[in-house]
C-alpha positions as a Markdown table, in Angstrom:
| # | Residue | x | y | z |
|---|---|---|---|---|
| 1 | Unk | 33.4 | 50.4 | -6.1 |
| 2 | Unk | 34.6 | 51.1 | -2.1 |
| 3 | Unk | 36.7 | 54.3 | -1.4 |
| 4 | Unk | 39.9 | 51.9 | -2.0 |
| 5 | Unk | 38.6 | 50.8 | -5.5 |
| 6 | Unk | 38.3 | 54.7 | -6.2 |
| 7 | Unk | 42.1 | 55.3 | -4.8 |
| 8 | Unk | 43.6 | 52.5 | -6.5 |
| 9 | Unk | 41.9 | 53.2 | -10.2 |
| 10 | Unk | 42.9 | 57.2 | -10.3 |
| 11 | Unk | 46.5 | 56.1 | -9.4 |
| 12 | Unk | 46.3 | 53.2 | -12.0 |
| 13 | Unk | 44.9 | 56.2 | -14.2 |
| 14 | Unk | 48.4 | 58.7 | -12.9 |
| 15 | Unk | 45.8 | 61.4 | -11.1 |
| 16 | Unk | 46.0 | 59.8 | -7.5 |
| 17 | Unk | 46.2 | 63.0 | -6.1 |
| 18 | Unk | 42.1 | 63.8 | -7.2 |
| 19 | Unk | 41.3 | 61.6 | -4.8 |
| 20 | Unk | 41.8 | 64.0 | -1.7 |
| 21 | Unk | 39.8 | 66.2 | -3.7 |
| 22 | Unk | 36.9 | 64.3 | -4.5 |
| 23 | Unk | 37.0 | 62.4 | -0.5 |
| 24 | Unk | 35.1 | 65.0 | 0.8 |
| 25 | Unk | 32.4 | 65.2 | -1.2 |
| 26 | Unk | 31.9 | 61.2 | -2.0 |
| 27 | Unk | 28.1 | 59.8 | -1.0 |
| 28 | Unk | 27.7 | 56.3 | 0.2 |
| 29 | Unk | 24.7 | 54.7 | -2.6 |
| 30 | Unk | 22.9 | 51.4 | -2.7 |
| 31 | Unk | 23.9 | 49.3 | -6.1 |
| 32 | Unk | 20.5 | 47.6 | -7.5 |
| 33 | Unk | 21.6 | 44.4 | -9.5 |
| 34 | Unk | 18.3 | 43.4 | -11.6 |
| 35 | Unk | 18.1 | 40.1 | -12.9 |
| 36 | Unk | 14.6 | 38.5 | -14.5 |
| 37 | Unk | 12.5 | 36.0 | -12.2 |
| 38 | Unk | 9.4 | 34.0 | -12.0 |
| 39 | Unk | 7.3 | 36.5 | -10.6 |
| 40 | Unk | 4.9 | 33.5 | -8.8 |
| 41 | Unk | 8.3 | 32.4 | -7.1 |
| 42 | Unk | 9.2 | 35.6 | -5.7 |
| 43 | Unk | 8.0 | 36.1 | -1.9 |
| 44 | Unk | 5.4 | 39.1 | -1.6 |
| 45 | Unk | 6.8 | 41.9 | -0.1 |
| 46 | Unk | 11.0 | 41.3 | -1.2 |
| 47 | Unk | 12.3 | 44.3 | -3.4 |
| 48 | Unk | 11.6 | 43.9 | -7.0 |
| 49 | Unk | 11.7 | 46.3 | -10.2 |
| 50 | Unk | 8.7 | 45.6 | -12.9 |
| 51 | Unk | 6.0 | 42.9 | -12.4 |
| 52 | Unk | 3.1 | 43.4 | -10.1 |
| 53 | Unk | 2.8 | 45.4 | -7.0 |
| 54 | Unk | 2.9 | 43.9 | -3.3 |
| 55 | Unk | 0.5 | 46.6 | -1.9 |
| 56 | Unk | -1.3 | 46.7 | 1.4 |
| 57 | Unk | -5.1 | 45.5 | 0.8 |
| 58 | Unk | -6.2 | 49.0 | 1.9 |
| 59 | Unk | -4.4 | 50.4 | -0.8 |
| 60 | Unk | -5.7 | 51.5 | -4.3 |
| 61 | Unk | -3.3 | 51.6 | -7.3 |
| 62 | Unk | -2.2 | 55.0 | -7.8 |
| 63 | Unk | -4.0 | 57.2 | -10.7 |
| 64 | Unk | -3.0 | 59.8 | -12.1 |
| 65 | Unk | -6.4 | 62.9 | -13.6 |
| 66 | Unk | -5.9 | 65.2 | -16.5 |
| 67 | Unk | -8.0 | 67.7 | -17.8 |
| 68 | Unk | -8.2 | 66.6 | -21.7 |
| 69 | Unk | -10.3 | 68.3 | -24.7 |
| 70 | Unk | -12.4 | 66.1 | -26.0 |
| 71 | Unk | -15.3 | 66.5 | -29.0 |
| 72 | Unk | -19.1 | 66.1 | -28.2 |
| 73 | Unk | -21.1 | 65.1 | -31.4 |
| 74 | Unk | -24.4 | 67.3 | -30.3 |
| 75 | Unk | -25.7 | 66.6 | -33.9 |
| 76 | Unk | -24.8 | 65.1 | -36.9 |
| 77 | Unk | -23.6 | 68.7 | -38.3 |
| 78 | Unk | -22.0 | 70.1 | -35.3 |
| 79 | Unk | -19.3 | 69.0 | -32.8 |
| 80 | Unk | -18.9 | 71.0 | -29.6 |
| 81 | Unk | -15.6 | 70.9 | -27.4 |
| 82 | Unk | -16.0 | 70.2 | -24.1 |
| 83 | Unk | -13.6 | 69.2 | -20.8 |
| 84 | Unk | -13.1 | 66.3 | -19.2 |
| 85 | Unk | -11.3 | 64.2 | -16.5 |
| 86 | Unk | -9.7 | 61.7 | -17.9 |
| 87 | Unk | -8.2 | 59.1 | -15.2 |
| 88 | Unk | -5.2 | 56.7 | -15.9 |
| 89 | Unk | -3.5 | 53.9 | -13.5 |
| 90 | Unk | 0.3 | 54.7 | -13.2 |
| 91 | Unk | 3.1 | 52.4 | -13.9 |
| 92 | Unk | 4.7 | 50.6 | -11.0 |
| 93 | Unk | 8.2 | 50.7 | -11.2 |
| 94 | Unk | 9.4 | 49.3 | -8.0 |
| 95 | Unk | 9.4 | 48.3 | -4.3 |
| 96 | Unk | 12.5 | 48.6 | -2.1 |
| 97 | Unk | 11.7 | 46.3 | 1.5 |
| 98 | Unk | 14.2 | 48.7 | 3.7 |
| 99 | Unk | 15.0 | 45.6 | 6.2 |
| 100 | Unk | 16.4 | 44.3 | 2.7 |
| 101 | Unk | 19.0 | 47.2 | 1.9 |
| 102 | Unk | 19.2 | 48.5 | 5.8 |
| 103 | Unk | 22.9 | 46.9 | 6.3 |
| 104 | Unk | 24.1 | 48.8 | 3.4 |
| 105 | Unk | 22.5 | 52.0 | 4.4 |
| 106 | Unk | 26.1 | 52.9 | 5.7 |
| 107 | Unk | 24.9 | 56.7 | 6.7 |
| 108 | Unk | 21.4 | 55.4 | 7.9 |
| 109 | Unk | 19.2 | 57.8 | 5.8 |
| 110 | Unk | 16.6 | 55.5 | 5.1 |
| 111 | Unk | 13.9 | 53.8 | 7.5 |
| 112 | Unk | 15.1 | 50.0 | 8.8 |
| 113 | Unk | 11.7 | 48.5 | 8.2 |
| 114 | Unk | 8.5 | 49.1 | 5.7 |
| 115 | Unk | 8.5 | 49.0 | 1.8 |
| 116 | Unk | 8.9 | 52.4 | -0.7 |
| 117 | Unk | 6.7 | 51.8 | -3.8 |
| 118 | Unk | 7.5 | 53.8 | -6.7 |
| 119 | Unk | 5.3 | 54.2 | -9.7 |
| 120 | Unk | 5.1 | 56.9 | -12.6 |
| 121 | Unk | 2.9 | 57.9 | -15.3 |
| 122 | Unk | 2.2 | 55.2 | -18.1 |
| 123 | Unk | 2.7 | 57.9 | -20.9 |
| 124 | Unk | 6.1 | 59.1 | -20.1 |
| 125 | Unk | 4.9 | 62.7 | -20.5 |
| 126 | Unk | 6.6 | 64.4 | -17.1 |
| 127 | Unk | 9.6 | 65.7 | -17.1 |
| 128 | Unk | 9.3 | 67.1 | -13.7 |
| 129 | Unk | 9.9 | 71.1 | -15.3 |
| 130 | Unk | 6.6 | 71.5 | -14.5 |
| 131 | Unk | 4.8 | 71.6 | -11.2 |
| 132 | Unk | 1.7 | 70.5 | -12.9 |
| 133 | Unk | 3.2 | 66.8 | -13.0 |
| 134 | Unk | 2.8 | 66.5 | -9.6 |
| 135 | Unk | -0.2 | 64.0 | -10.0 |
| 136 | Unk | 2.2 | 61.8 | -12.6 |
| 137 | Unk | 4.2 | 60.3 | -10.5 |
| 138 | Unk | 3.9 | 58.7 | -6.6 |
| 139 | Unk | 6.1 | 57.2 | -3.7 |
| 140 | Unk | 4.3 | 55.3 | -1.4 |
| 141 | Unk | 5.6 | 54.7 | 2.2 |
| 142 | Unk | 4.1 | 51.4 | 4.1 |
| 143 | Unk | 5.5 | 50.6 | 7.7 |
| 144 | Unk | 2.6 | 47.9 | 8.5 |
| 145 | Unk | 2.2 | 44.5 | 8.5 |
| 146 | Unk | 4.2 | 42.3 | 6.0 |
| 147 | Unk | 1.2 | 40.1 | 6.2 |
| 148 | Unk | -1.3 | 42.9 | 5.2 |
| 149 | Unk | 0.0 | 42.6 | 1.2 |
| 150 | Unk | -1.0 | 41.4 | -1.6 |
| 151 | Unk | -0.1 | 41.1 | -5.0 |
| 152 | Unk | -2.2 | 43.4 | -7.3 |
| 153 | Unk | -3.1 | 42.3 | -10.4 |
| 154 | Unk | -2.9 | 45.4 | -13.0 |
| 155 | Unk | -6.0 | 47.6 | -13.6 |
| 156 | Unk | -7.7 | 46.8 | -16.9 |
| 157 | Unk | -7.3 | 49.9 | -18.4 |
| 158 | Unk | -3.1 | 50.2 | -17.5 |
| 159 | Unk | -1.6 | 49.9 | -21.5 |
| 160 | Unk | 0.7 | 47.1 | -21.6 |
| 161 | Unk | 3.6 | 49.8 | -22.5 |
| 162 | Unk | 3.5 | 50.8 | -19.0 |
| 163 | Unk | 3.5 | 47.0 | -17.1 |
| 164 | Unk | 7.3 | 46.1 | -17.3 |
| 165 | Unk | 9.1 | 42.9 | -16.9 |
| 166 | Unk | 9.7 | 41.3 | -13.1 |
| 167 | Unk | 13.2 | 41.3 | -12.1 |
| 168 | Unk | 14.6 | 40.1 | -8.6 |
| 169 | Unk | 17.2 | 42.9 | -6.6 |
| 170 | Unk | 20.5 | 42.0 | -5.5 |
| 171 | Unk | 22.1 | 45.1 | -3.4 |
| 172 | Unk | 25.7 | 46.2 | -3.0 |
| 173 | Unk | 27.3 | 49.3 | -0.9 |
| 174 | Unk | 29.5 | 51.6 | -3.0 |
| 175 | Unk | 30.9 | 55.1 | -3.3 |
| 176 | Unk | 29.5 | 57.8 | -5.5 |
| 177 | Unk | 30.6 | 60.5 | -7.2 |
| 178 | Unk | 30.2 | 63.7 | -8.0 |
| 179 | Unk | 28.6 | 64.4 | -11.7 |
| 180 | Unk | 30.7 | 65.6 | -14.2 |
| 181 | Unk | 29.2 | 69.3 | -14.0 |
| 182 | Unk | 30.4 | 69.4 | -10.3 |
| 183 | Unk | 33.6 | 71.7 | -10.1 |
| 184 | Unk | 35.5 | 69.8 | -8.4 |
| 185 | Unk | 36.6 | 68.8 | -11.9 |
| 186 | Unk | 37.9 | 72.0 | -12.3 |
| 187 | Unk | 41.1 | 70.5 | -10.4 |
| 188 | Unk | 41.8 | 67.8 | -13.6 |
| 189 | Unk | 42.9 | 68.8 | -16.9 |
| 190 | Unk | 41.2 | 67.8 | -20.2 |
| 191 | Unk | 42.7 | 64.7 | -20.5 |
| 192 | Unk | 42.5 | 63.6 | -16.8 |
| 193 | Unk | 38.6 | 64.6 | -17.2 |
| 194 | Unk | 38.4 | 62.3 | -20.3 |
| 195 | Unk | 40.3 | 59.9 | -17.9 |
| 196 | Unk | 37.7 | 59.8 | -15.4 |
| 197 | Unk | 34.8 | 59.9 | -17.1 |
| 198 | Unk | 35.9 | 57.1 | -20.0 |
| 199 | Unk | 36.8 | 55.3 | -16.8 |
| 200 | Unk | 34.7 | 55.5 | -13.8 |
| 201 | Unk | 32.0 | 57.8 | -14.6 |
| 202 | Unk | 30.7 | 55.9 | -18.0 |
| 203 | Unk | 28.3 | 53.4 | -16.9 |
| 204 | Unk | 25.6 | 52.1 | -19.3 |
| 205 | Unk | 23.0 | 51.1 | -17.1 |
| 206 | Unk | 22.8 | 52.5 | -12.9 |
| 207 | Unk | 20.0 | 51.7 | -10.8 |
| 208 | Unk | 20.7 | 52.9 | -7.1 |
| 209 | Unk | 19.1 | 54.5 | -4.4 |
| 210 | Unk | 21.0 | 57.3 | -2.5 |
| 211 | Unk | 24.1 | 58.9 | -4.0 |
| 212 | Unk | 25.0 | 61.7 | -6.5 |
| 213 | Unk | 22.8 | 61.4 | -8.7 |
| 214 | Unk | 24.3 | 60.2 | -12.2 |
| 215 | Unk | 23.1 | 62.6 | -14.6 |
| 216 | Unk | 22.6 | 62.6 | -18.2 |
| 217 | Unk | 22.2 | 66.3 | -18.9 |
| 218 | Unk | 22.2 | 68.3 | -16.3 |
| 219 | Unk | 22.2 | 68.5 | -12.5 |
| 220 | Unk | 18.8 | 68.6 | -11.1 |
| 221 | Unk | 18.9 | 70.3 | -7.2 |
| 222 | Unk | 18.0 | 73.3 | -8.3 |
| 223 | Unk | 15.4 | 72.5 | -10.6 |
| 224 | Unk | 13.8 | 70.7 | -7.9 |
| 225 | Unk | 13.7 | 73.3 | -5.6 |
| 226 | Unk | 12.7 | 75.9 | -8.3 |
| 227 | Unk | 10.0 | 73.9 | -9.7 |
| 228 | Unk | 8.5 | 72.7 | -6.1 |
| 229 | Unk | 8.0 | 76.5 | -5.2 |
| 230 | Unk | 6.0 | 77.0 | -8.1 |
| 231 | Unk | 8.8 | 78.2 | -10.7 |
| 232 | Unk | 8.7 | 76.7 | -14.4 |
| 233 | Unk | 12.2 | 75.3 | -15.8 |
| 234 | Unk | 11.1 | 73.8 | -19.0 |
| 235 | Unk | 12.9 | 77.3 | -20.4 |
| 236 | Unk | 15.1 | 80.0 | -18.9 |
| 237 | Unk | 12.2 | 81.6 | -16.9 |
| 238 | Unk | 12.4 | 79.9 | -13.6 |
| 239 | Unk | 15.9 | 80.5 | -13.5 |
| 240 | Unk | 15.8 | 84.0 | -14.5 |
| 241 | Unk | 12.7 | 84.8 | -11.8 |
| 242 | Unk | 13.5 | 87.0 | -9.3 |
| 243 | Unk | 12.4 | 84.6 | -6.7 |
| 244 | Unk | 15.4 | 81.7 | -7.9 |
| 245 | Unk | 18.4 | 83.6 | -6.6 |
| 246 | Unk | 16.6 | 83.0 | -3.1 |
| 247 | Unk | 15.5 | 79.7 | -3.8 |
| 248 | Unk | 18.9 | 78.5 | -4.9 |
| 249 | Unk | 20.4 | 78.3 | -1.4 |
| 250 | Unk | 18.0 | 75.4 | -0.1 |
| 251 | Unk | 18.8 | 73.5 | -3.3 |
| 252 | Unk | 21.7 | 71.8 | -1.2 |
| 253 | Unk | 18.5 | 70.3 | 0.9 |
| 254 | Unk | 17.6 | 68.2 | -1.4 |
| 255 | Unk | 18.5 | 64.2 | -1.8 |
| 256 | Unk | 18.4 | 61.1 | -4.5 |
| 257 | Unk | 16.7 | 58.8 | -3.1 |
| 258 | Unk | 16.2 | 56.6 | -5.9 |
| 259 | Unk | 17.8 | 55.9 | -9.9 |
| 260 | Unk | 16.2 | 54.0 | -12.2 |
| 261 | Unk | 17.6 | 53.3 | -15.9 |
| 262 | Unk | 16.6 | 52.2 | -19.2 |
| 263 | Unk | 16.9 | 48.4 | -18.4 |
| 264 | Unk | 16.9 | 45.4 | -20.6 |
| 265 | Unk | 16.6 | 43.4 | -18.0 |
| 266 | Unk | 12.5 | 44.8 | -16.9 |
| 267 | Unk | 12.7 | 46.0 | -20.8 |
| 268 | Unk | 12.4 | 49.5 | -19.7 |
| 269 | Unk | 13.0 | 52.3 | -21.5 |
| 270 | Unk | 12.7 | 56.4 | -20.7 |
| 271 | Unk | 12.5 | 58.4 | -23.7 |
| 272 | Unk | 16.1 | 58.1 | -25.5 |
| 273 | Unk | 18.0 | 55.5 | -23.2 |
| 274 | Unk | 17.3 | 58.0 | -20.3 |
| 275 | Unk | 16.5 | 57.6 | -16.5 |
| 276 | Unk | 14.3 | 58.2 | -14.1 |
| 277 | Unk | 14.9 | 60.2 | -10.7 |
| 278 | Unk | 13.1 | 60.2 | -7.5 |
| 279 | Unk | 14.3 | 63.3 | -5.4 |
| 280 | Unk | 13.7 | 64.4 | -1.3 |
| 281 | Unk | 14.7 | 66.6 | 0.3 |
| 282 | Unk | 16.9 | 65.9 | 3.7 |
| 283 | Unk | 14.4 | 66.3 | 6.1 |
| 284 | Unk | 11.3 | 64.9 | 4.8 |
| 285 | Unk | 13.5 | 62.1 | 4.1 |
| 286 | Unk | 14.7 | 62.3 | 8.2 |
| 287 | Unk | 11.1 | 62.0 | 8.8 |
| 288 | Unk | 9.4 | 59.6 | 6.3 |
| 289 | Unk | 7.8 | 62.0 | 4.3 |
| 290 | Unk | 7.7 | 60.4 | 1.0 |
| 291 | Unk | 4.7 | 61.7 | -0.2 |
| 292 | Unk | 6.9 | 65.1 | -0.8 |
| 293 | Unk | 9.2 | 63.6 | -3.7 |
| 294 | Unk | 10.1 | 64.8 | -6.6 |
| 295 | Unk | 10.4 | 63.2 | -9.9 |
| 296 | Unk | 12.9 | 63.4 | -12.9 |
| 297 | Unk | 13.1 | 62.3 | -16.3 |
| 298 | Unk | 16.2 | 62.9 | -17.6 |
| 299 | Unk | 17.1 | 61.3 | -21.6 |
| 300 | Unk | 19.7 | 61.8 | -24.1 |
């Protein structure tokens, strides 16, 4: 949908007028159309969601270490409980070539050459409330040579509930919108607000990068920016911490950079039909710093 779709469907649905409201605050977004494919027939290095990895030979398939309890049988009568570090392979969700999706980059926020690698913990288990997930999830930024990749075959010890299914990417420029907890919804009545969101705003299945995020229970700025500076928001503490009223002005730094839903398509699924958010904020994104994302699990 273009900013003329937009105009025409809220006066088809009689609330025209919203739309010099919401103009102001509309983000330009990326469209990811997934489609299965033959992953042997798929170039290395085009964009893809699922299947193997095109990484640079010099590069090792992210882990994530946790500290786990586990039981030491010192004798046959006694058990002891002892720490260890247990390492897992992440999943690999996707690679987005940037000389792919440049042309519909309409505000140029994102690099014209070099492939973003995204991959997140096999168990599902981070919910990015805590900063402890930190090591559960990775975006990888390579600007090298396309002829410096190869397709990585999976570690043995990756479960196959975290390999998902290869899917080809066909991209599309659109307009995004607000989420429904933005105020600028304050402006429509009930009905109009039913109008909308039965409308335009109830998609099953987005995959995008760039945009307003489209959220499933709340929006996540703040969180982000609360979380990265140490604050837990898995309950109302972070948000009642003396140091969040302080923290709350730079949540406006931060980005989407990239959506990624339950899909049949790569048979993925994130808790309870929920998606999967990659966050930056503006200006590591201005400067390719990747490697500061944060991640989102968001579920019904």
């Amino acid at each position: 949908m273009n900013e003329s779709d937009l105009k025409t469907k809220l006066e088809e649905l009689n609330i025209g007028r919203f739309f010099n409201d919401v103009k102001p605050i509309l983000k330009n977004a990326i469209r990811l159309q997934l489609s299965p494919f033959e992953e042997n027939l798929l170039p290395i290095g085009k964009s893809k969601v699922g299947g193997k990895p095109d990484l640079p030979f010099n590069q090792k398939w992210p882990t994530e270490s946790n500290i786990e309890i586990v039981q030491e049988k010192k004798f046959f009568f006694l058990n002891k409980n002892s720490k260890k570090e247990i390492t897992r392979p992440l999943s690999f969700l996707a690679q987005i070539n940037l000389s792919e999706v440049k042309n519909y980059d309409l505000e140029n926020l994102l690099p014209k050459n070099g492939i973003l690698y995204f991959f997140y913990t096999s168990e599902q288990n981070a919910w990015g409330f805590d900063y402890s997930d930190k090591n559960k999830f990775q975006v990888i930024y390579y600007d090298g040579d396309a002829n410096n990749l190869n397709r990585t075959d999976y570690p043995e010890n990756l479960e196959e509930h975290g390999k998902f299914e290869n899917c080809q990417l066909k991209f599309e420029s659109e307009i995004s919108l607000p989420s429904c907890d933005n105020e600028i919804y304050e402006k429509l009545n009930e009905k109009e607000m039913d109008l909308v969101f039965e409308e335009i705003l109830n998609e099953n299945s987005i995959n995008k990068l760039l945009g307003h995020a489209d959220i499933i229970q709340h929006e996540m700025e703040l969180e982000c920016e609360l979380v990265t500076n140490g604050l837990y928001c898995g309950d109302a503490s972070g948000y009642n911490d003396p140091r969040a009223k302080e923290l709350e002005k730079n949540s406006t730094d931060w980005q989407l950079l990239f959506q990624i839903d339950s899909n049949d398509e790569a048979e993925m699924m994130w808790g309870d039909c929920g998606r999967v958010y990659f966050w930056i904020k503006k200006e590591d994104l201005k400067y390719n710093r990747f490697e500061k994302c944060w991640l989102i699990l968001q579920c019904s």
